[in-house]
C-alpha positions as CSV (number, residue, x, y, z in Angstrom):
1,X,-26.5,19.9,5.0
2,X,-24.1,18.5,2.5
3,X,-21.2,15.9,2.1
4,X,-18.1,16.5,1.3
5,X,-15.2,14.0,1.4
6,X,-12.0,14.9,2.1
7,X,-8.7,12.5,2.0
8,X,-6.3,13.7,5.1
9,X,-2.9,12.2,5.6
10,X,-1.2,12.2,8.9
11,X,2.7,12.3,9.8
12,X,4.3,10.1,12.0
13,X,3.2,11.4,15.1
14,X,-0.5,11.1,14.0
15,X,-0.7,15.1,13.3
16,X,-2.7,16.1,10.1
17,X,-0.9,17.6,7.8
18,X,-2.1,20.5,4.9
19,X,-5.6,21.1,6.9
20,X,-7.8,22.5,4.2
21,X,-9.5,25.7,4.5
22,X,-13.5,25.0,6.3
23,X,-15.9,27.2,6.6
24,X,-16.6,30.0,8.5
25,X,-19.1,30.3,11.2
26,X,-20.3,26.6,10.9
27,X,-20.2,23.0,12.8
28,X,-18.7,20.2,11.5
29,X,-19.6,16.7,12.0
30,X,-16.0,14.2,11.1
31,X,-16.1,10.7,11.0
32,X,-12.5,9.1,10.4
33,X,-12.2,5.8,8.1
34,X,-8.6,4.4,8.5
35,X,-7.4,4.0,4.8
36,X,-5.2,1.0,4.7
37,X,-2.3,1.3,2.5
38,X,-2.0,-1.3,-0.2
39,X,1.5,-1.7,-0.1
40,X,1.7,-3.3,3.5
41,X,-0.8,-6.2,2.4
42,X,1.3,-8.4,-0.2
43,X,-0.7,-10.0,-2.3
44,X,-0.9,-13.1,-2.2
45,X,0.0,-14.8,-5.5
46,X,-0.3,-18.1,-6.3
47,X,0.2,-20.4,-10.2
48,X,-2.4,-21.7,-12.0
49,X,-4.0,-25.2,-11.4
50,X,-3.1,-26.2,-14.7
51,X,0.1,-25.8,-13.5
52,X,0.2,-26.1,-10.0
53,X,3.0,-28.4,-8.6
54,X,4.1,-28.9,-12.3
55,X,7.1,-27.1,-12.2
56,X,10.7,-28.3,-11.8
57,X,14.1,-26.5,-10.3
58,X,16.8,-27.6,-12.3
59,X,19.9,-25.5,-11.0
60,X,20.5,-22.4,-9.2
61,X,17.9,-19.7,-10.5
62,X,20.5,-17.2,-8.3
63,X,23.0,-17.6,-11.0
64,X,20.2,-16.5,-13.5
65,X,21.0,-12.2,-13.5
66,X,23.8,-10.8,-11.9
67,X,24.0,-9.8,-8.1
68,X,23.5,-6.3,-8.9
69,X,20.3,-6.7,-11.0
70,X,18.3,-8.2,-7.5
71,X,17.4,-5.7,-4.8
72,X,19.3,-6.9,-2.3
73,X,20.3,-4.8,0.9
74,X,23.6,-4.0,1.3
């Protein structure tokens, strides 16, 4: 017997897609571990504590780029 690790993604009805060819004639043995994807965790960020609560707002940091340089939806 011998391991072999394979990285399946599903669609959005849970349905594997691109099954890889398996062997012919012989039993399988899966075991599924959810990957999570990095994206939907945001990392949580947070300053230094040299300069934590330091910092001071002076004006509307809005006005900083224009409206079309921020991501905003439309």
């Amino acid at each position: 017997m011998y391991a072999e690790r394979l990285i399946l993604k599903t669609n959005t009805v849970g349905e594997i897609e691109n099954i890889p060819p398996l062997p012919a004639n012989k039993k399988l043995e899966a075991i599924f571990l959810i990957i999570d994807d990095i994206t939907t965790q945001p990392a949580k960020r947070t300053p230094h504590v040299k300069i934590a609560g330091k910092m001071k707002i002076i004006g509307n940091l809005l006005d900083t780029a224009p409206v079309t340089d921020w991501d905003f939806p439309q």
